[in-house]
N, C-alpha and C positions, 0 to 999 in steps of 0.2 A: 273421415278418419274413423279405424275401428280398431275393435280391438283395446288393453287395459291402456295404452296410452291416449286415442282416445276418449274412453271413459273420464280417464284421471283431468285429462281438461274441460270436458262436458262441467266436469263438477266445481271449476272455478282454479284448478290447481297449477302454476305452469311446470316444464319439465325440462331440465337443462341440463348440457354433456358437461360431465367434468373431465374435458379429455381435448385439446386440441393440439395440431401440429398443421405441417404445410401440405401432408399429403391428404389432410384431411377437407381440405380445401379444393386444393385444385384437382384431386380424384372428381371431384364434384360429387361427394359423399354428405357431406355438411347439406351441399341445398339439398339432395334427395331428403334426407333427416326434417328437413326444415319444412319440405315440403310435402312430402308422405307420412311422416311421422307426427308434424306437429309442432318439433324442438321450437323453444323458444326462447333458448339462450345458451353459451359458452363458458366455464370457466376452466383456468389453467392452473399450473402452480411450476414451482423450478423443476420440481421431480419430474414430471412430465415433460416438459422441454427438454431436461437433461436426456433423458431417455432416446427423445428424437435425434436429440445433436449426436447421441455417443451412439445409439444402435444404426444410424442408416446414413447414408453421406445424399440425404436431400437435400442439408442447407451448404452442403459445397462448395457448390460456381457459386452462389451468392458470397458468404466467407471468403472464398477467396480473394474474389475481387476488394471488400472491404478493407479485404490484409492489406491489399497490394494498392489501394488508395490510402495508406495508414490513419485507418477510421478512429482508431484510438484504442484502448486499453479492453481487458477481457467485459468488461458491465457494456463500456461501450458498445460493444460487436453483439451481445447477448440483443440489448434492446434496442439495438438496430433491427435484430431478423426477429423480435418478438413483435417490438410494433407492427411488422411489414404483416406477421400471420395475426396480431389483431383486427388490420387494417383490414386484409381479406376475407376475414371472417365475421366483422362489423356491415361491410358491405352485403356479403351473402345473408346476414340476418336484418338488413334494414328495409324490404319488403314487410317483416314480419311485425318490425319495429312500429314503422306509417299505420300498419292495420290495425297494431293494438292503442293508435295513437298513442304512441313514447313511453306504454306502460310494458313493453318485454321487448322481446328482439335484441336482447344486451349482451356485449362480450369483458369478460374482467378480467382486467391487467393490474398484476398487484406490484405497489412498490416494494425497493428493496426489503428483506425482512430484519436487514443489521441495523434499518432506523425507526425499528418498534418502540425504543425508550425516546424519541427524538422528535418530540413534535413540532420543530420549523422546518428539521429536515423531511418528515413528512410530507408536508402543506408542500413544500418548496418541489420537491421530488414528483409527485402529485401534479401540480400545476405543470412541469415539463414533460410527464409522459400523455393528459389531455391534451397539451399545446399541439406534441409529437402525434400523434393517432388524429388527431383532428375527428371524430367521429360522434355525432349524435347518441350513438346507442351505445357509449361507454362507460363501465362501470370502474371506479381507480378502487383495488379491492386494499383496506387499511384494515389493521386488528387491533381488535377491540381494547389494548391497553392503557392503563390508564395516561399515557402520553399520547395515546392515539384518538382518544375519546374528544378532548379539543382538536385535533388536526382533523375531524370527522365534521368535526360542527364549524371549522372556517371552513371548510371545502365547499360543504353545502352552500354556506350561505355567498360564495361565490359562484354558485351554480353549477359547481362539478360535483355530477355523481358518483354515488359512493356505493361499495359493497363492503362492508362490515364483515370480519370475517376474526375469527376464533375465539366465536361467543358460545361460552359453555353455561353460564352463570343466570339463571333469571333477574336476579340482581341487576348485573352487570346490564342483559339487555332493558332495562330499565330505564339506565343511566344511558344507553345508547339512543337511545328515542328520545331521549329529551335532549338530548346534543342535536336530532334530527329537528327537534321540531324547534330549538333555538335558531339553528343556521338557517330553517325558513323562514322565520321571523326577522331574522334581520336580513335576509334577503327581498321582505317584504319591504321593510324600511326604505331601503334603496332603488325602491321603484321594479326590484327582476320581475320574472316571469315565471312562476312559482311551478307552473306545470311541465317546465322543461328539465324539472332535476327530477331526477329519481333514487332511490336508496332502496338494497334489501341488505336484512339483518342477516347473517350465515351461522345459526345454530350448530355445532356440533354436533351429532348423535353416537352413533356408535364408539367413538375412543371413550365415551363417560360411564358406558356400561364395561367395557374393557375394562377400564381402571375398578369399577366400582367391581365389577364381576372377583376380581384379583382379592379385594379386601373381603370383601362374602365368603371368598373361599378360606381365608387366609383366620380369617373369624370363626367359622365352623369348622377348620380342621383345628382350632386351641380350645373350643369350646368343651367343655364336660354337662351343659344343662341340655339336653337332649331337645326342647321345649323352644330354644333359642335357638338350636343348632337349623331347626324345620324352617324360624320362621328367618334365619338368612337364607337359608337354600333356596325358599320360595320367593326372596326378591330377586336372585338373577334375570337378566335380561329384560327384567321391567324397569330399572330408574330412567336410563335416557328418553323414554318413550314419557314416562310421566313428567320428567321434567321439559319437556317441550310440549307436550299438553297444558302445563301451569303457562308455559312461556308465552302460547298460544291465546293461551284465558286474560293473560295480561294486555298481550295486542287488543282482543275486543274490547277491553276495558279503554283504553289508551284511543280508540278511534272513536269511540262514544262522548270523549270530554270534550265540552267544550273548544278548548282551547285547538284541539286537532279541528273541531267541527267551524272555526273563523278561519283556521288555513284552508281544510277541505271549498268552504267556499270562494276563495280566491284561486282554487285549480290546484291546489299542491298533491301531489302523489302518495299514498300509502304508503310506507317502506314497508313492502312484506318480506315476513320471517323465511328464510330461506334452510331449508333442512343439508346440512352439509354433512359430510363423512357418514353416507348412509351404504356405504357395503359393510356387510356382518363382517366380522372377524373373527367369530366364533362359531367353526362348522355347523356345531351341533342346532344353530339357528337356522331359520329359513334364510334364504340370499334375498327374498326381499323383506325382511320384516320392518327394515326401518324404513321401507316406502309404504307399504300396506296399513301399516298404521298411522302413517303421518298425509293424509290425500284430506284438503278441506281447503275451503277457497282461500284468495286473495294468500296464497301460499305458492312460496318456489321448492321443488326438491330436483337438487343437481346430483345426477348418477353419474358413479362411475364406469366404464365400458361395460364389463361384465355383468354391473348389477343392473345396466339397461339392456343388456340383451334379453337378461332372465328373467325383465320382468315386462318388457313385448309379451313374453310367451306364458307368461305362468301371474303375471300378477291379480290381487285380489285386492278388486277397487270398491271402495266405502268411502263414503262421507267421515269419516274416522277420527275427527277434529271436533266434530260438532253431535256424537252420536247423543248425546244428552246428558242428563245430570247426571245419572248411574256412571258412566265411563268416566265423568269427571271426577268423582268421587272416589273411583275405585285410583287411578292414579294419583292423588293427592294422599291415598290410606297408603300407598306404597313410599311416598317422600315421607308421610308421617312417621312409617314402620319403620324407615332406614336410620332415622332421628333417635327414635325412641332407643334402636340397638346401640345408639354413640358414634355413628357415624357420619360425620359431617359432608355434608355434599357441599356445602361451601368450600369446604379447604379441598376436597377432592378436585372441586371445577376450578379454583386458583393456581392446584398443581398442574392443571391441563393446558390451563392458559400459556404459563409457564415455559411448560413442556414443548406448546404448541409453535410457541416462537424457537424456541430452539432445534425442532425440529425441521421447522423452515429455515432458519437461518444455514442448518447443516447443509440441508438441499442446495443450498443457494449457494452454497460453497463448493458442494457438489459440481453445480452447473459454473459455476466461474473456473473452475479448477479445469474442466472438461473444456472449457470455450479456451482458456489458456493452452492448452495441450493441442487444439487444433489451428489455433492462433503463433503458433510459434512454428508447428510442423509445414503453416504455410509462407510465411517469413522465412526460413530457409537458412540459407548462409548469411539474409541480411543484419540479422540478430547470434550478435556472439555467442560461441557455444559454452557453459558451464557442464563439469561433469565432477563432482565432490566424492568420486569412488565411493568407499566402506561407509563414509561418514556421512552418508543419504539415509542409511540405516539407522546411524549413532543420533541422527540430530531427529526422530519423527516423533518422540514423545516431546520434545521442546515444540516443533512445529505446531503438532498437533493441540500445545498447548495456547499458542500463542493465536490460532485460527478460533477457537473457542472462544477466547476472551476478548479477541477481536483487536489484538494487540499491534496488528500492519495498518487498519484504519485510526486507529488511535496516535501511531507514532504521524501517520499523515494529517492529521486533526490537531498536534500541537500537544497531546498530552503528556508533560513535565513528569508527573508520576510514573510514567514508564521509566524514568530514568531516577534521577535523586531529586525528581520536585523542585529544583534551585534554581529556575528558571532557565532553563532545556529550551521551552517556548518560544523563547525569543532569538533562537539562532536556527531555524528552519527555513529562511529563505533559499535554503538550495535545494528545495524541495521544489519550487516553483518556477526558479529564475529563467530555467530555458523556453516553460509556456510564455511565460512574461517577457523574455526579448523576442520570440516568433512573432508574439503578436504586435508588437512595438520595437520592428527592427529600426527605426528612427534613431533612438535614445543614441547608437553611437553611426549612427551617417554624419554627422555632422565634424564630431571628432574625426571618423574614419577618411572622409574627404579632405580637410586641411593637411592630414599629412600625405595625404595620396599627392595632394599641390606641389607638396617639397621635392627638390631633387634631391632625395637619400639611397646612400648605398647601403647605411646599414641602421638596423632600428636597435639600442643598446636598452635593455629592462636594467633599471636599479632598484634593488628587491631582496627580501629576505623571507625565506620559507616559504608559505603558501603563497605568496605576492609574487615568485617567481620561479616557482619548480614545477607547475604547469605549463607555461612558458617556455621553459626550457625543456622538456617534453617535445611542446609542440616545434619547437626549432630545430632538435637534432631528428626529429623523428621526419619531418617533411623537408628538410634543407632550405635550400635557397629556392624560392619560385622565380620563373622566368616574369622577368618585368617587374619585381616588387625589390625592396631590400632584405639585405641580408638581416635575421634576427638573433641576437646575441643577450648575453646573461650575465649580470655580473654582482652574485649575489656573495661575495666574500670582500674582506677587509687585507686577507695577507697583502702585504706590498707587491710581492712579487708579480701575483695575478695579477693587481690594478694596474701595474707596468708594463705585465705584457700586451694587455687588452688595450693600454693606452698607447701602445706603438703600433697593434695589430689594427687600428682604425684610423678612416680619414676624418677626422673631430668637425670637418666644413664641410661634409654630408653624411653626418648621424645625427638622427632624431632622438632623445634622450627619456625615454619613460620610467619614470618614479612613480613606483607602487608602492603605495603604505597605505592601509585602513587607517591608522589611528591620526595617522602625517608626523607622528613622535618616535618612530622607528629610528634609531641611530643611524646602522649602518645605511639605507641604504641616502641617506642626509652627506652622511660624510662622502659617499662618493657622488655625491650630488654637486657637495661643494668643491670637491674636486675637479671633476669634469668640466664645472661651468666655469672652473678657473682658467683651464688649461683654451675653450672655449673660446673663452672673452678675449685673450690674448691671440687669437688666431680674425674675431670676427667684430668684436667691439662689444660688451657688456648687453644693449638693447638685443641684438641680431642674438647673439648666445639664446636672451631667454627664450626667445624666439624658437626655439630648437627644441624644447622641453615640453612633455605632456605628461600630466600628474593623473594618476589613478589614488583616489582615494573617498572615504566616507563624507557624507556632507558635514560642513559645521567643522573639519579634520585644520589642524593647524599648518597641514601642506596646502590646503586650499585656500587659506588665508593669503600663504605663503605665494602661491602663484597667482591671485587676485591682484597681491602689489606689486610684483615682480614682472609679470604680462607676460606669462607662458603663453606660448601659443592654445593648447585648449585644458579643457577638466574632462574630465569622464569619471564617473558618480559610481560609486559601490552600492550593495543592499549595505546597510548596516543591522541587518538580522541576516548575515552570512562570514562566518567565520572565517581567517586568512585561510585554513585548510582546504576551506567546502569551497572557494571564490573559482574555482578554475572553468567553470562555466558565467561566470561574471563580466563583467568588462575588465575584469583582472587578469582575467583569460584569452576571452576574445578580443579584445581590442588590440592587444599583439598580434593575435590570429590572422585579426583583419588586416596589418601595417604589414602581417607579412605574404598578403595575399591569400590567404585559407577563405574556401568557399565556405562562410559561416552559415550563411543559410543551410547547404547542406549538411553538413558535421553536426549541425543543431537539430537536424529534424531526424538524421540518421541516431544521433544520441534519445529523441522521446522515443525511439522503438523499445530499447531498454528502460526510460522509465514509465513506461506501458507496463513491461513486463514486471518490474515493479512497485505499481501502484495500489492504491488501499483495497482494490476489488480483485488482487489476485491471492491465494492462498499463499502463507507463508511455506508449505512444500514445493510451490510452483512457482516460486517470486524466490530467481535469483541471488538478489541482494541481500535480501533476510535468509536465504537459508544457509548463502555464505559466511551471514554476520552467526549464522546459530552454531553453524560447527567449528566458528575460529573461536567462539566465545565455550565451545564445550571442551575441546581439546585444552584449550588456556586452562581450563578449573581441572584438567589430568593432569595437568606440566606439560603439555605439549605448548609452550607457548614463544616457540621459535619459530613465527614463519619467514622461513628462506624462501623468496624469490628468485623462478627461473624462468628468463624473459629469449627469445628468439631477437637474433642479431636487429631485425630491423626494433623493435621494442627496448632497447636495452636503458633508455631514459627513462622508462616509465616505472622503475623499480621505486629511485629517488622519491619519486612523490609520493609513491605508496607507504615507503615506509614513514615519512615525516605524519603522513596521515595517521595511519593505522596507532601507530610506537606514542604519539603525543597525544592521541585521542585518548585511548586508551592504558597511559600509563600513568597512572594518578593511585592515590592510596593505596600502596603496594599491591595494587596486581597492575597486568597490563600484558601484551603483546609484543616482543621484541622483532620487529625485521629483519635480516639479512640480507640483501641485496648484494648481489655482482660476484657472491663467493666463490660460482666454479663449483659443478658436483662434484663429488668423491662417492670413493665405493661407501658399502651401508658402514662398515665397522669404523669409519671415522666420526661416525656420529651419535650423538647420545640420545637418551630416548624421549628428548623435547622437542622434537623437530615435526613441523609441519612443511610440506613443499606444495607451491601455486606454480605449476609450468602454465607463460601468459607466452602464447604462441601467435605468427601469424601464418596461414592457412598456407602463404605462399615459401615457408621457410623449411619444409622438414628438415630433421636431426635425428637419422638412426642413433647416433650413439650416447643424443641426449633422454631419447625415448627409451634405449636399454637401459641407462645408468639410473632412469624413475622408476621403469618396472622394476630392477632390484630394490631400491631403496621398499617402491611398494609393495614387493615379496617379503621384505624381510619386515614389513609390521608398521610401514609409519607412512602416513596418510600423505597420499597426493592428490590435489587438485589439479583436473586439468580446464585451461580454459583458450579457447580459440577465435581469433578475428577475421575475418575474411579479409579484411585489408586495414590499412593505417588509416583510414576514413571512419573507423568505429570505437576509434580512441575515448571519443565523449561516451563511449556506452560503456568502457570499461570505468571511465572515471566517477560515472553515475554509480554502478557496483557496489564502488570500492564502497564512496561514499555511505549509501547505503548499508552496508555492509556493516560498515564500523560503528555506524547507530544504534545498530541492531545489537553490534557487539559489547559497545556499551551498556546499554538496556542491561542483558543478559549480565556484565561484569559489576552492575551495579555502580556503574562510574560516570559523571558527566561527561561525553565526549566532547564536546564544544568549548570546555573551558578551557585554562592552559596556566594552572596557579605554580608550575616550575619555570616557566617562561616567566610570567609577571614579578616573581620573586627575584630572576636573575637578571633583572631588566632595574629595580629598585636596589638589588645588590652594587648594580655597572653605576648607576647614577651617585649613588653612597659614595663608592670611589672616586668619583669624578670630583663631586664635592670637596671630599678631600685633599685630592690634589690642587685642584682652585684654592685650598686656602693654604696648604702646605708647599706645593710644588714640587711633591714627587710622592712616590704609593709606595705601601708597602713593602715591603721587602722581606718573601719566602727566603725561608733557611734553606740554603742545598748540604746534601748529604756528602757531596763530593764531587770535583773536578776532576776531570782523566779524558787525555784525547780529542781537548777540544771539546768536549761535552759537560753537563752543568749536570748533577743527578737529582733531584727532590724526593721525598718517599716519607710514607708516614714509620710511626715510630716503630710499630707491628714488623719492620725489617730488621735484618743483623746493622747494628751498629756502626761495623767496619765491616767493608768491602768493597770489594772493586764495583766496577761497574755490570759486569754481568754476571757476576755473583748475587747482586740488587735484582738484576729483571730477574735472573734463575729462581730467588727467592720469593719474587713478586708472581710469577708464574703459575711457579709451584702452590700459590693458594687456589687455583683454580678448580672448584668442585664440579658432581654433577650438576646439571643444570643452569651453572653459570653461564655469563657470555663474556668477552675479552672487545676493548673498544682503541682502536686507535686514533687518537684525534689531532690529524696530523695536518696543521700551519704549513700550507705548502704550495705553490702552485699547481692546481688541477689540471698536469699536461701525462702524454703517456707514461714519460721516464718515472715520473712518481707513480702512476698508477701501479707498473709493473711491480717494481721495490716493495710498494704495500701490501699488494697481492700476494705477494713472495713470506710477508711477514705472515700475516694474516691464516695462509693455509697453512704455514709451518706450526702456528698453534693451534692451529682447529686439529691438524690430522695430531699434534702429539696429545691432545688431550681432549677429543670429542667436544670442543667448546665450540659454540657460535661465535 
């Protein structure tokens, strides 16, 4: 080797690309380098990677295929094709590695940078990307914070090498070398092999003259002492150089102690200082100043492309580390000088630190944001479309906010403080439950097969809310499957329903599933004890209970209930999943399954979605959250009307969205109001609180439900559009919502998990009950007037005297903007009512823009 690169290693120094990709690989560029140049080691960072991934479609066929074996989430797919080019590039350098016996030939792979504050996820993270690369000559690159400083010193002292990286601070690397030389110590303890770990320090150089350059200027353009003004002008472009000089001084000192020299003897390795961020950034410098003056043995300096080209050709090699006591001197009078002017290079190299994590963390979000965006373009129609028109624009200062502060990994982490702190925590299991039943589809085979035993024609859910408006989703939306039972709903108390449903089935082949989380749910008890009555008369009291499968929480007083009674089976809820969130539960699926639904697929088809949003994708690129961000931004305009517009074969899935969305979020005077099923209208029937979700399937168009959005969306009020390829990715829209309304939360400042009008109205119903048990009869509301067969009630705020439609005209008539009108109509859910309501309902939306 000739030439300044080989000079620069004659002298002890090694010289590493900071620069890798796939083509630099398999071009067979890397081994020329390695083996006419010299190189003697690799490092990466996300910026770089992202560049690869977004400027050239190399890792394509690879990607692709990942998509399309559903390898998992954007982090996922990222260090899949990062290990594969560490892997490649560990190999190409392990010739290099053997020769220098284990002391170069290294490639660095750095963990995520969003667990800088997080020293077990460190350690933990660390451990599975050495496990993943399996490679001798790897370095797992950690920074140097002070949560990183212990996950640096377990590492070692488990034998994984380390590259230490955004050390600005002499200090600091201080404290890093004795983290190094703890974790050899107790690796010695433990019988390792002391000379198979290796460790280099990564110095920062040039951002510290940046930064300092910035104050020097900033100092002498306020200064008035002429005298002062010289002697900051004259420290430009020398503090970095000096302050890795001192850094330098302290290495020698540090290998001379003792304490190094009982490790040295048992074979342990140097961790040399490694000079990082060494291209100028300041024209007016030489391109190579921070390699020309940093060249002295047992030292690494990693260039980047440009500044290794320029300094092939143009570098000027010295021993520059060790030129003697005069050069040392003269850099220590320059740390002196920068002191004396009041300038802390402490707090300077603390903001860099700083700085330096968030700089990477940005990148890193860069490159997940960019892996998402190729990740979804290659998933295709298998992943639902979202498209949130204007309000993409309106939500990217919230986005923006929430990627920052790392506010998607945090709500996946449990943290209660995103929301109102009142323990939020404890009801995220629906955050996990679909990896948890994939991987232990067991939990309901067991159930699932005793009623597959039965001969049933039809499977009845008795339920209320979240316990059965998924359910009934998945039952109108799939119908009847050939060869399974029919699945049926019957989450009301009017008489008339429970009559018709009790003459619309044959009671001696229906299986009867009672969903309750808490087993204290009223209704769906009373038509529990109905049915089994109606039952036992048809089959005998044993054989009845016999028919019966309880969904509910462990410890639940239905499970008591069916333990003495000898229901045929249990099936077990999370009890950290709320009745809302359960419809990926066995609250969900185990209907699913009674009614033939390929659960394995609907379950795996639904993680494509929550891939897309999980805690490694950006909240502009993570559906869930950016729908939770613009229904929570429009809600704080008054836009807090979302109407639901679903395509014929969806039209169930309104129902469950809005019990979600409306109860999640309607707590302490704000909240979200739903509409469902209303039927568009031209724009001018509407007020200007309206938000619209068209939930389409791909095989359904609707010219004229597509004209009658583009007006409304002409005329100023936000639509969302979102599209399914098929009734198969129901669980991906249900994941969404869910998410969604987290999110919405969060942002509304409201718990959405709880449900303190529910639990009130529930201690209200029990009060009266009481009552009646000791009374024997309730209440009795004052009516305002009989007429026609009808009963009127009305608070006092009405005229006095009046007929009957004099009362609603006057009750109407209080309808402002932004109000909404609710009819809550005791009735059986068949068409003929449907129509009649329909008929009410748009009569007052169009006379008075109400929801």
């Amino acid at each position: 080797m000739s030439g300044p690169l080989g000079r620069v290693i004659g002298l002890g120094q090694s010289i590493w690309y900071d620069n890798l990709c796939r083509s630099l690989v398999t071009s067979g560029e890397l081994a020329r380098m390695v083996e006419a140049d010299g190189l003697g080691g690799v490092t990466s960072n996300p910026a770089i990677f992202q560049k690869a991934l977004s400027g050239s479609d190399e890792y394509d066929d690879e990607l692709r295929a990942l998509v399309a074996r559903d390898e998992g989430d954007a982090k996922a797919l990222y260090e899949a094709l990062a290990v594969r080019d560490i892997q490649l590039a560990a190999d190409v350098l392990r010739p290099a590695y053997d020769a220098a016996g284990g002391r170069d030939g290294f490639v660095s792979l750095e963990v995520s940078p969003h667990l800088a504050a997080d020293t077990a996820g460190t350690v933990e993270e660390a451990r599975r990307l050495s496990s993943a690369v399996d490679r001798p000559n790897l370095l797992i690159k950690v920074p140097a914070t002070p949560e990183g400083i212990p996950a640096i010193e377990q590492l070692i002292s488990e034998g994984i090498g380390v590259n230490v990286t955004l050390l600005f601070s002499v200090g600091t690397y201080d404290t890093v070398a004795a983290a190094y030389l703890s974790g050899l110590e107790a690796l010695a303890e433990r019988g390792g092999e002391l000379g198979r770990v290796a460790s280099v320090a990564s110095f920062f150089v040039s951002r510290i003259d940046a930064k300092v350059d910035a104050r020097l200027d900033q100092e002498a353009a306020e200064s008035g002492d002429p005298e002062r003004k010289a002697r900051l002008e004259k420290l430009a472009g020398r503090v970095a150089i000096a302050n890795a000089k001192r850094a330098y001084a302290l290495y020698e000192k540090l290998v001379a102690s003792p304490r190094w020299q009982a490790l040295e003897a048992r074979g342990a390795q140097r961790q040399r200082l490694l000079w990082a961020s060494t291209g100028t950034k300041n024209p007016a410098y030489p391109p190579t100043l921070y390699v020309d003056e940093l060249i002295g043995p047992e030292t690494v300096n990693t260039l980047p492309v440009a500044t290794y080209d320029t300094f092939k050709q143009q570098g000027r090699v010295r021993n520059a580390l060790v030129e003697g006591a005069s050069a040392r001197a003269e850099a220590e009078e320059h740390l002196r000088g920068l002191d004396e002017l009041g300038i802390s290079l402490d707090e300077i190299t603390d903001e860099l630190r700083v700085e330096g994590v968030r700089l990477f963390a940005d990148a890193f979000d860069q490159l997940l944001a960019a892996m998402e965006e190729k990740r979804r373009a290659f998933l295709g129609p298998r992943l639902a479309r979202q498209n949130l028109g204007a309000a993409e624009a309106q939500i990217a200062e919230s986005a923006e906010t929430w990627r920052r502060e790392g506010r998607v990994r945090r709500l996946w982490s449990g943290d209660a403080s995103l929301w109102t702190d009142s323990g939020e925590d404890r009801w995220l299991g629906w955050l996990r439950v679909v990896q948890q039943s994939r991987a232990q589809p067991e939990a309901l085979d067991e159930v699932a097969a005793k009623i597959a035993a039965g001969d049933f024609e039809h499977v009845l859910v008795l339920g209320m809310g979240g316990s059965s408006l998924w359910p009934d989703v998945l039952g109108r939306t799939f119908g009847r499957r050939t060869g399974f039972p029919a699945l049926r709903i019957l989450d009301s108390t009017v008489p008339a329903q429970v009559r018709r449903i009790t003459r619309e089935l044959d009671l001696s082949r229906t299986l009867f599933l009672i969903a309750s989380k808490s087993g204290g749910t009223i209704e769906p008890n009373v038509a529990l004890a109905h049915f089994l009555e109606e039952a036992t008369a048809l089959l005998g009291r044993e054989e009845a209970r016999r028919r019966v499968v309880a969904i509910t929480d462990p410890g639940s007083s239905l499970e008591a209930l069916a333990q003495r009674d000898g229901f045929l089976a249990i099936a077990y809820g999370d009890p950290e999943i709320g009745g809302r969130f359960s419809g990926l539960s066995p609250f969900g699926m185990l209907p699913a399954r009674a009614m033939g639904l390929d659960v394995a697929d609907f379950l795996a088809r639904t993680e494509q979605m929550i891939d897309s949003c999980g805690p490694s994708v950006p909240p502009a690129q993570n559906p869930g959250v950016a729908l939770g961000l613009a229904l929570a931004a429009l809600a704080r305009e008054g836009r807090d009307k979302l109407t639901l517009v679903t395509s014929p074969g969806l039209t169930s899935l309104g129902g469950w969205i809005e019990q979600l969305v409306a109860e999640s979020t309607g707590k302490d005077g704000v909240g979200i109001t739903v509409v469902d099923g209303e039927g568009l209208g031209a724009p001018d029937v509407y007020g200007a609180d309206r938000v619209f979700a068209s939930i389409t399937l791909r095989g359904e168009p609707d010219a004229r439900r597509e004209a009658a959005l583009s007006a409304l969306e002409g005329a100023g009020n936000p639509v969302f559009r979102i599209e399914l390829e098929d009734t198969r990715q129901l669980g991906q829209e249900l994941f969404r919502w869910e998410m969604a309304t987290a999110v919405a939360g969060a942002e509304l400042d409201v718990n959405p998990f709880d449900q303190p009008d529910v639990e009130a109205a529930k201690l209200a119903s029990r009060e009266l009950m009481e009552a009646y048990e000791e009374s024997g009869s309730l209440p009795e509301p004052t009516a305002r007037l009989h007429e026609a067969g009808m009963t009127c009630f009305a608070d006092d705020a009405l005229p006095a005297t009046a007929t009957a439609g004099e009362l609603l005209a006057a009750h109407l008539a209080r309808i402002g903007p932004g109000d909404s009108f609710a009819i809550n109509a005791y009735l059986d859910m068949n068409a003929d009512n449907e129509r009649e309501l329909q008929a009410l309902r748009l009569a007052v939306r169009d006379a008075t823009r109400a929801a």
